[in-house]
N, C-alpha and C positions, 0 to 999 in steps of 0.2 A: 635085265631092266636097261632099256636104252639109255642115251643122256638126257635127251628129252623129257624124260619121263620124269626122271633128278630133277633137271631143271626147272620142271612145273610143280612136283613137291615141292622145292626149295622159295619157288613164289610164292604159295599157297601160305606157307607156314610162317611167311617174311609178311603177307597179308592178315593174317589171322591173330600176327604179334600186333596190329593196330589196332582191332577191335577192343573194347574196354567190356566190361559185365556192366549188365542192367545194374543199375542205381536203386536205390532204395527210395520210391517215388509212387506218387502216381500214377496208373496207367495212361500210357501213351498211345497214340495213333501207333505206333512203331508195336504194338501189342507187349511190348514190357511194363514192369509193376506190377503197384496192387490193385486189390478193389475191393470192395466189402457190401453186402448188401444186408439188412434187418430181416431176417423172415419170419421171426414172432419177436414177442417182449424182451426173450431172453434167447432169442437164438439167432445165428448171423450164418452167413454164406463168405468165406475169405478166400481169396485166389494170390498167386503171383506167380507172374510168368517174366523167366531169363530171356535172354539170347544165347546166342551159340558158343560165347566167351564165357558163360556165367552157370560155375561147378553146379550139380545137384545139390549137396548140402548149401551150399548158399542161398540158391532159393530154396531149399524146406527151413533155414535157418530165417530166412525172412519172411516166410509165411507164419514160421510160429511169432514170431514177434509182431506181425501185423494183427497177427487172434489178440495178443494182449495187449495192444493199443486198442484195439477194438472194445474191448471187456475194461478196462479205466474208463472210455470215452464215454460210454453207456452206464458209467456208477458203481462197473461191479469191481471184486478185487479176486474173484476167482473166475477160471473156466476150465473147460474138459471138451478137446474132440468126441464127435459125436463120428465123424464120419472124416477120413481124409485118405490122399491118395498124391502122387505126382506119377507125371506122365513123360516121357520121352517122345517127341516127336522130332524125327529125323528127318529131312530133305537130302537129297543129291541132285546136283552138279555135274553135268556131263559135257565136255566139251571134247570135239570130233576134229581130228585131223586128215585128211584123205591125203595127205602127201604129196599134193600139188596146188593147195590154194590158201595153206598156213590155218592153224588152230582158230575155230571160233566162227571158220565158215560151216562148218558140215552141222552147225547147231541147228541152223534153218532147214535144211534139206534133208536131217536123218531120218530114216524110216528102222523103227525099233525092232520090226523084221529081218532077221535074215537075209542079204540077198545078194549073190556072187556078184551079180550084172549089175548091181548097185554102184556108181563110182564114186558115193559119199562115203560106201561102209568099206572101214580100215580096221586094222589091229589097236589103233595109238588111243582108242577111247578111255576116258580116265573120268572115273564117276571118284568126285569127292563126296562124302557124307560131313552133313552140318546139324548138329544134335542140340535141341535147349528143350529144357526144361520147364513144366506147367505141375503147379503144385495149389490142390483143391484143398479146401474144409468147409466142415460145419461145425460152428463152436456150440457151446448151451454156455451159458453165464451162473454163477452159481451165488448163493449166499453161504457167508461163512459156515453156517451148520450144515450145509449141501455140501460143501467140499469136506468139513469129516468126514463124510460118511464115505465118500469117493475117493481112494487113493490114486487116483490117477488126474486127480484135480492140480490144476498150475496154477499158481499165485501172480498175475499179473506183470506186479511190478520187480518181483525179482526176474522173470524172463526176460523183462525189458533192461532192467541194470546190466544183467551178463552177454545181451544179445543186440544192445542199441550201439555200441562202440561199434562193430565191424559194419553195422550199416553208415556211418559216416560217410561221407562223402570225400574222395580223396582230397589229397593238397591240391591247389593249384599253384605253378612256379610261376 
């Protein structure tokens, strides 16, 4: 591994310390949060989508906690996944050095081909991967006799008491 090579992990990772994880919010232009849509009386569609800074479990831990804001806000005090899933969706970052016109030109001019007689294509290419996280559901809403019968029934407001702290929002100094 060249220094180069050091040197541009060591930016990367000194870049990456600045990012913050998606907030516990509204969905943004910026496609982070949540969202929630009704699709029958008692049944909802809930998403939340991270950034690249923001762990898996944190958004499924905030997707479960937007299903039971969701399920109070609507009357009920139970519900149960019908349907859920998170997804990875990864980007890369490729930035091209030909060794004579410094990193960040050959971004314009690379051809993803192969080609000896190419004077953009170099060995120095360094593809980052940037990974966040998209976490689906379909809740059902239940009445208390619905959730006996259903062991896999969640009670609202206890997921919200164990689960509403880590969604805070940091200090500000």
């Amino acid at each position: 591994m060249s220094f180069k090579h050091v040197m541009l992990g060591l930016g990367l990772l000194a870049l990456t310390a600045c990012v913050t994880p998606a907030p516990y919010a509204p969905s943004t232009d910026h496609g982070t949060g949540y969202s929630d849509e009704r699709l029958a009386a008692n049944r909802f569609r809930v998403t939340f989508q991270g950034n690249s800074a923001t762990k898996r479990t944190t958004v499924e831990d905030f997707l479960l906690l937007r299903s039971a804001e969701v399920t109070r806000d609507a009357g009920f005090d139970w519900f149960v996944f019908d349907t859920r899933t998170t997804e990875a969706k990864t980007t890369y970052h490729t930035d091209f050095d030909d060794g004579r016109f410094g990193r960040g030109f050959g971004w314009y001019w690379h051809s993803w081909a192969y080609d000896p007689w190419d004077p953009f294509w170099h060995d120095s290419a360094v593809a980052i991967p940037s990974t966040r996280y998209e976490a689906y559901a379909e809740i059902i809403l239940l009445t208390p006799d619905q959730a006996k019968q259903d062991p896999h029934a969640l009670q609202a407001s206890d997921v919200i008491a164990r689960l509403k702290p880590k969604a805070a929002p940091p200090p500000t100094n």
